[in-house]
C-alpha positions as CSV (number, residue, x, y, z in Angstrom):
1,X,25.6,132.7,13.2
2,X,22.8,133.8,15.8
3,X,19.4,131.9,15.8
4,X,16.5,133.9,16.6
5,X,13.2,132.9,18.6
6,X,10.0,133.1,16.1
7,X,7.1,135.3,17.1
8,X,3.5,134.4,16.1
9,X,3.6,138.0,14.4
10,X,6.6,136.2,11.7
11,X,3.8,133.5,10.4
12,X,3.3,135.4,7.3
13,X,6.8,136.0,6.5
14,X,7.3,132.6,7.3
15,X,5.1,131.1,5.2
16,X,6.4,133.7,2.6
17,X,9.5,131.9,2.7
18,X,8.6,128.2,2.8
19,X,6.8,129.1,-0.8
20,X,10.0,130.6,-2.1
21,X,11.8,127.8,-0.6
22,X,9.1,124.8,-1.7
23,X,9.1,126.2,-5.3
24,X,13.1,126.2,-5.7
25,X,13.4,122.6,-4.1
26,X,10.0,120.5,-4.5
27,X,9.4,120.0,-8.6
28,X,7.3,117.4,-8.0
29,X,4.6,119.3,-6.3
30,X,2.0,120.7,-8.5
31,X,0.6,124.3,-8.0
32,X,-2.3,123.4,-6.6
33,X,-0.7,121.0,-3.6
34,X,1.6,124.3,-3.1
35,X,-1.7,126.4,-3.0
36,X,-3.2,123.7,-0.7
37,X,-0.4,123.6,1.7
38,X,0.2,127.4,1.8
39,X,-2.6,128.2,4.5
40,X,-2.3,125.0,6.7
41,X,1.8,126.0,7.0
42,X,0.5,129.5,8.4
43,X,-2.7,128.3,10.1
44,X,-1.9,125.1,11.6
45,X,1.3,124.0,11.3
46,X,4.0,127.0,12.3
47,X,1.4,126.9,15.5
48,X,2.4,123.8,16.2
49,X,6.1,123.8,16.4
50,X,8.8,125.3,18.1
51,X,10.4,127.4,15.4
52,X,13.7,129.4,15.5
53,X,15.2,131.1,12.2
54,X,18.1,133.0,11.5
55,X,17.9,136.8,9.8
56,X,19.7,138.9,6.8
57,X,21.8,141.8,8.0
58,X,18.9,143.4,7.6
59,X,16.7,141.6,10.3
60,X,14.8,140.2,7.3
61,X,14.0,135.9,8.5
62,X,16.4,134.0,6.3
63,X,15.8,130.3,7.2
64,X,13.8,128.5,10.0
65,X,13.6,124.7,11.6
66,X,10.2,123.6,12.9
67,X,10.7,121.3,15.9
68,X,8.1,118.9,17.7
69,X,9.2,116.5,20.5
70,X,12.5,115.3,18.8
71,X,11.9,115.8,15.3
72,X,12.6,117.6,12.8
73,X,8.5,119.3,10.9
74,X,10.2,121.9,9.1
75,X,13.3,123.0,7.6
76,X,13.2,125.6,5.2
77,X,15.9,128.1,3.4
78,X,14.9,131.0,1.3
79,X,16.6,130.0,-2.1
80,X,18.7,133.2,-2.0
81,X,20.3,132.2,1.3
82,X,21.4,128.6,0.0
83,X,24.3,127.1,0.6
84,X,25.5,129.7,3.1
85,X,25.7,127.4,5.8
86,X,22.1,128.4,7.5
87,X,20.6,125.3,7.1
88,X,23.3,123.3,9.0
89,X,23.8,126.0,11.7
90,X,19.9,125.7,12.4
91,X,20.1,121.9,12.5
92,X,23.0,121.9,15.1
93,X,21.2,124.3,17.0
94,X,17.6,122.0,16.7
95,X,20.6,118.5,17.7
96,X,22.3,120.6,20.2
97,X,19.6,122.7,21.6
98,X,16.0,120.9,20.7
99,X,17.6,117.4,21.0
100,X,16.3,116.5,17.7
101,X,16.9,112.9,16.6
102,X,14.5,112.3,13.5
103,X,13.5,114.2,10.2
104,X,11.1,112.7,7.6
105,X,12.0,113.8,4.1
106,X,10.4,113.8,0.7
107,X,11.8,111.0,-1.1
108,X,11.5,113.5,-4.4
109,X,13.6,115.7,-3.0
110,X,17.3,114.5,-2.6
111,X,19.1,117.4,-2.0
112,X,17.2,117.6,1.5
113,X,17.8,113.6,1.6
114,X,21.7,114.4,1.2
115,X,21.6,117.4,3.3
116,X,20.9,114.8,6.3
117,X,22.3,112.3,5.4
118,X,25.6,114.8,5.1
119,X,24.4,115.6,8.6
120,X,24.4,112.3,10.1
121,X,20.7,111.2,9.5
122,X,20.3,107.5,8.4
123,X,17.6,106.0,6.2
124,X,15.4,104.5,9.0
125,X,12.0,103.6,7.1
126,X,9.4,104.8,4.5
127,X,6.0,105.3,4.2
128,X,4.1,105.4,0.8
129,X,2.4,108.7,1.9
130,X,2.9,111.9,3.5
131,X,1.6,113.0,6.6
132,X,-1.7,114.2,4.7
133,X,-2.1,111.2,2.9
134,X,-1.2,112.7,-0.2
135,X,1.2,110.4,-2.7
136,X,4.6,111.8,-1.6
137,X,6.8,108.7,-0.2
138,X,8.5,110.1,2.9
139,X,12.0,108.5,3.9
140,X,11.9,108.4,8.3
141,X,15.5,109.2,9.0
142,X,17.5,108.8,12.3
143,X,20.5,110.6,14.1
144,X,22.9,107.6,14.3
């Protein structure tokens, strides 16, 4: 499976597909948290990142990983690609590649929680909020 740079000029589709993505795998955020967030992913935080994806046969962006320092910002899967392997093959590339040793995850939402800790993630710490300050525990997980 090839993984593709990200160019500033993908930031919409992007953020196209973390909304697809969020909707399919975070129940517990209301509408208007999604509607909140939507802008600050394509604003502030895709800018932020280093960001690879991977890409239909049709060049169309399937999945990306957001990566700062070591860690893991932003995994994200449109819901139509799922469980076709993309979201493991863009992990590798962030352990192999990005040398990425961390990932916080919503404590909501355990099929990302399994997903790393299928991956080789441990269960390092929580915090009571997310990185906003908004009431979504995070879990800190490590590469053992």
């Amino acid at each position: 499976m090839e993984i593709h740079a990200v160019k500033e000029k993908d930031y919409p589709e992007l953020t196209a597909l973390w909304e697809r993505s969020v909707r399919a795998t975070h129940d517990f955020l209301p509408e208007a948290d999604i509607l909140f967030f939507r802008p600050l992913i394509l604003n502030e935080f895709l800018p932020m990142v280093h960001l690879m994806c991977t890409k239909n046969s049709q060049g169309i962006i399937s999945g990306f990983i957001g990566v700062a320092d070591n860690k893991v910002e932003m995994l994200f899967i449109d819901p139509a690609y799922r469980g076709q392997g993309l979201g493991k093959a863009l992990l590798n590339y962030g352990i192999e590649q990005l040398a990425i040793t961390e990932v916080d995850v919503n404590e909501q939402n355990p099929q990302a929680l399994n997903f790393y800790l299928k991956c080789g993630f441990n269960v390092a710490g929580r915090s009571e909020v997310d990185g906003m300050g908004k009431p979504y525990p995070l879990l800190h997980l490590i590469l053992q």
